[in-house]
C-alpha positions in Angstrom: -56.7 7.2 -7.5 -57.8 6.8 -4.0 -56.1 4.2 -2.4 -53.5 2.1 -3.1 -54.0 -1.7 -3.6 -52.0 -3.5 -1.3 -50.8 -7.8 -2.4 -52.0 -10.3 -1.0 -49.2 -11.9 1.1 -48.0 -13.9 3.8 -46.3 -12.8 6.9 -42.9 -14.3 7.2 -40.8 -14.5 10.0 -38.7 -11.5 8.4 -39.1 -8.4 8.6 -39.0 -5.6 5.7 -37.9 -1.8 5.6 -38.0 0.2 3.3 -36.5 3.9 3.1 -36.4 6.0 0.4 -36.2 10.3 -0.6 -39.3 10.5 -2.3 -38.7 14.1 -3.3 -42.1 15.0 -3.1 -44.6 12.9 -2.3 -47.7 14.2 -3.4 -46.0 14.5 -7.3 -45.1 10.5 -7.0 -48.7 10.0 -5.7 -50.4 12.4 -9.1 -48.3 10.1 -11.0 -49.0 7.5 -9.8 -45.9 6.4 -8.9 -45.6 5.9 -5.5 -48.1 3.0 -5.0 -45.1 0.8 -6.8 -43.0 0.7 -3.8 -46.0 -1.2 -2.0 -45.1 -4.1 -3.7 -42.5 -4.9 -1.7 -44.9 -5.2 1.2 -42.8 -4.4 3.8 -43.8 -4.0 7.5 -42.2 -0.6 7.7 -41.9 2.7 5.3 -39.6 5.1 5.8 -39.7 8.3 3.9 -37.9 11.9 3.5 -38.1 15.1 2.1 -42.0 14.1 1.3 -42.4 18.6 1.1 -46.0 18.8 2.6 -47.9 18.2 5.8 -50.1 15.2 6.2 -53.4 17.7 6.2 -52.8 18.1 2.1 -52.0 14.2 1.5 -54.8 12.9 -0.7 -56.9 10.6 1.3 -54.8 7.4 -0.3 -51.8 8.6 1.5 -53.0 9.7 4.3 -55.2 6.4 5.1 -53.2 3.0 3.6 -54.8 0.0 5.0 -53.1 -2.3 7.2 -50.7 0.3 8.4 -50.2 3.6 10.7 -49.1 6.8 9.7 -46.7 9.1 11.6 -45.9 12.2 9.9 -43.6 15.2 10.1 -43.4 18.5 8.2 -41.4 21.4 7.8 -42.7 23.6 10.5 -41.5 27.4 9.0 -41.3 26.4 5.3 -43.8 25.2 3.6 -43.1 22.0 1.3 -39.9 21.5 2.1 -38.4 18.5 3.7 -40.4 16.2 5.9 -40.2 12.7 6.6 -43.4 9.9 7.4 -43.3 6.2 9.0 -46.0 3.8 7.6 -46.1 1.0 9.7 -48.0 -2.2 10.1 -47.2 -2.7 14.0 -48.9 0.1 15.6 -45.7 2.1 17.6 -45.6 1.8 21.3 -44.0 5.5 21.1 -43.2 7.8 18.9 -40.7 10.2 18.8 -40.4 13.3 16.3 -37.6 15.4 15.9 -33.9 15.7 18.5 -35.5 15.9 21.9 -34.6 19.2 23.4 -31.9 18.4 25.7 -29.4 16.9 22.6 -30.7 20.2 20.4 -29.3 22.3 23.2 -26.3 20.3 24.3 -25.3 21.1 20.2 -26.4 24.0 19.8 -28.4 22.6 17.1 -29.6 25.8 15.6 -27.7 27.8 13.1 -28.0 30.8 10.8 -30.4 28.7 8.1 -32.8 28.0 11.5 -33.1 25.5 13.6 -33.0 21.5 12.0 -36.0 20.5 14.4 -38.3 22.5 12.6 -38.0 20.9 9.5 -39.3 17.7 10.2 -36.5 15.7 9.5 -35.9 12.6 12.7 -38.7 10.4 13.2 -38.4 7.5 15.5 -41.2 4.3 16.6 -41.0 2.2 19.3 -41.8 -0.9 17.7 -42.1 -4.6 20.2 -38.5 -6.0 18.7 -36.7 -2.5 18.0 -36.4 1.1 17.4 -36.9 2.4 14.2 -35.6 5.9 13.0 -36.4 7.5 10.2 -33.8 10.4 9.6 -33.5 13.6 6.6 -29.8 14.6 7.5 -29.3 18.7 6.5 -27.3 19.3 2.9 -24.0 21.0 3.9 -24.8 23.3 1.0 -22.7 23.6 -2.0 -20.5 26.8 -0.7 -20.3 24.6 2.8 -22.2 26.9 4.9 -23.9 24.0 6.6 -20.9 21.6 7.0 -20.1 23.6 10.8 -23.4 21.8 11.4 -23.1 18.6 10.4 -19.8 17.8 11.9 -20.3 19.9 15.5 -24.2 20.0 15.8 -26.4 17.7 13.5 -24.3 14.4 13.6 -22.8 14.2 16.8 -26.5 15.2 17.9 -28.1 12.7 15.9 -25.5 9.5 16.8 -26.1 10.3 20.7 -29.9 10.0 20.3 -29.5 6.7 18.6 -27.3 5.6 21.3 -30.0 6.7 24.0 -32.4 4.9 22.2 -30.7 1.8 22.0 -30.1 1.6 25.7 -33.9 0.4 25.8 -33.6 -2.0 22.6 -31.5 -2.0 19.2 -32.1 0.4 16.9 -32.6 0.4 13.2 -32.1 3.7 11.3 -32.2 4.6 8.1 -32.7 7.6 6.0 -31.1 10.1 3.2 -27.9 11.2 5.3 -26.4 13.4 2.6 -23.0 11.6 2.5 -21.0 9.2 0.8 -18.8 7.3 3.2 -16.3 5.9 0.9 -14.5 6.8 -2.4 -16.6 3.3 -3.5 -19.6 5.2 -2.6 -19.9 8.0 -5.6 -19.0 7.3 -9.2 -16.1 10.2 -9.6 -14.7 10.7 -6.2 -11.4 12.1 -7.0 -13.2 15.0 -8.7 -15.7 16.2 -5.5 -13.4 15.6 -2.6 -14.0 18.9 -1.2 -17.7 18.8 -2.5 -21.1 18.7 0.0 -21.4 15.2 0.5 -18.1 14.0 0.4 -16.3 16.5 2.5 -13.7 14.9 5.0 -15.8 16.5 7.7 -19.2 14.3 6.6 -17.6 11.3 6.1 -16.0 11.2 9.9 -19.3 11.9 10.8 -20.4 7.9 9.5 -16.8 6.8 10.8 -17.9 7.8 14.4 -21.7 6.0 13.5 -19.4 2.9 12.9 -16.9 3.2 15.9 -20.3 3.9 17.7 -21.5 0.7 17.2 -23.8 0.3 14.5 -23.6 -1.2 10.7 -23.9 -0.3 7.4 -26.3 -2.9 6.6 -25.7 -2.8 2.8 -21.8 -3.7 3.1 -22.5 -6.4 4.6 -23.8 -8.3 1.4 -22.2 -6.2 -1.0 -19.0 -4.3 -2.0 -16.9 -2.4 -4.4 -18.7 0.7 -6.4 -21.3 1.5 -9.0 -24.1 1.0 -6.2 -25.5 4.3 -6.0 -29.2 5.4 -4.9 -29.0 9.4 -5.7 -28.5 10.9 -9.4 -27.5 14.1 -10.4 -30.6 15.6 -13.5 -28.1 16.7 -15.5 -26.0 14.9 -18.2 -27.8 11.7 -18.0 -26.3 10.5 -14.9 -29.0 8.0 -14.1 -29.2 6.0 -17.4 -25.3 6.3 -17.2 -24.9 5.6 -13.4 -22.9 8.3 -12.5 -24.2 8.4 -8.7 -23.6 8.7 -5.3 -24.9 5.9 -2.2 -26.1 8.4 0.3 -29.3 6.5 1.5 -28.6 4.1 4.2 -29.8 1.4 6.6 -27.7 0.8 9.7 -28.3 -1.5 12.6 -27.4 -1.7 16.1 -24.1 -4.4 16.1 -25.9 -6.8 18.6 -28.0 -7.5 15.7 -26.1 -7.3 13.0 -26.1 -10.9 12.7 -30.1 -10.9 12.2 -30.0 -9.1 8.6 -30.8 -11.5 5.8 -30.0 -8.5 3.2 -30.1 -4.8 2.0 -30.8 -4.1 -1.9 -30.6 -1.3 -3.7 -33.8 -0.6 -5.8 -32.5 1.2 -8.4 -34.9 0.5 -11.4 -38.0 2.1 -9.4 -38.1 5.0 -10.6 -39.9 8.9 -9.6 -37.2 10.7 -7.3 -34.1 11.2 -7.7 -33.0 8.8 -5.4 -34.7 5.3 -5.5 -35.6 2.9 -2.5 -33.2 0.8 -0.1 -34.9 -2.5 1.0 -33.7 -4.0 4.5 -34.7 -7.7 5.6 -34.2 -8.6 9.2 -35.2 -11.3 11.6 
């Protein structure tokens, strides 16, 4: 396959974001599998960990028609992590990666290497709002990364959002390796001190909150069993035995502008599955 088909629709007055961890996008695309997110057609993709630089896309990905493509790739490791924008509204900027002054303020780097180098923060300029597309570091299972996260990557992270929205509200989303709230995981008595739920991470989305911004999906919806990430093992998809660690959050002045966030979780191909964001 070549290209992918795009519906035929018309615009609305809302806007649509999608993010979602593709885990590989040039697998989804040999399988054909990725083309079925473009039915949602939204005005904006965001992806991570896509594992490969926009020079070995197949022509299909790397030219969709109707939108712009800004990529990021690992920069010392090939196929591994990455994130891409597709966009209808071309970007009045673009941004990739923490810009240098935040890395160094956080000493960003640590002994795995340096988290700009790994493609993992993109952010557009788009007329109405800035959107950020964002691969948060795994804390590892023995914790080695967790230092990061709560003294580096996140505080990092949350400041550049907040510099960004000093021009215009901000939209980001993204695979941020956590799950906030014992409602977001389906057993989380049993991982309490696991990567992902560590009291350390989860302060991390506290401070996002006192910051300022929303989690878009808890504003329509709450309790558990929502999950977008499965473990392979044991059948914890078909069973839902997951963890909500894919986001959408939105600068509070605009909070009031978000018609819904939806968990996608029949679209299948990753191990994660898509989070759809309407907004006016």
């Amino acid at each position: 396959m070549s290209n992918i088909d795009l519906p035929d629709v018309l615009y609305t007055w809302c806007m649509k974001l999608v993010t979602w961890n593709v885990n590989g996008i040039r697998g989804l695309h040999a399988k054909d599998l990725f083309q079925q997110i473009f039915q949602f057609a939204a005005d904006v993709y965001c992806l991570q960990e896509t594992k490969s630089e926009l020079s070995q896309l197949p022509d299909g990905l790397q030219n969709i028609k109707g939108y712009h493509v800004v990529y990021s790739h690992s920069r010392k490791r090939k196929g591994y992590s990455g994130t891409a924008i597709y966009t209808k509204e071309k970007p009045l900027n673009v941004i990739l990666d923490i810009p240098n002054d935040i890395a160094k303020k956080y000493s960003l780097e640590d002994s795995y290497g340096h988290p700009n180098e790994e493609g993992r923060v993109i952010a557009v300029e788009l007329e109405k709002y800035f959107v950020v597309n964002v691969y948060t570091p795994n804390s590892k299972p023995d914790l080695s990364r967790v230092n990061l996260r709560e003294n580096a990557w996140d505080p990092a992270f949350l400041e550049f959002c907040k510099s960004l929205e000093k021009t215009k509200p901000v939209i980001f989303c993204g695979d941020l390796n956590v799950a906030h709230t014992p409602d977001d995981l389906a057993n989380p008595a049993a991982n309490t001190h696991t990567h992902g739920f560590t009291a350390e991470e989860r302060a991390g989305i506290d401070k996002i909150i006192a910051s300022g911004f929303t989690d878009a999906f808890r504003l329509f919806t709450q309790g558990n069993g929502h999950y977008t990430w499965w473990s392979h093992f044991a059948k914890a998809r078909e069973r839902n035995v997951g963890w909500r660690i894919d986001y959408f959050f939105v600068s509070r002045s605009i909070e009031k502008n978000v018609k819904s966030c939806t968990i996608r979780a029949d679209i299948k191909g990753s191990d994660h599955c898509p989070v759809i964001l309407e907004i006016k």
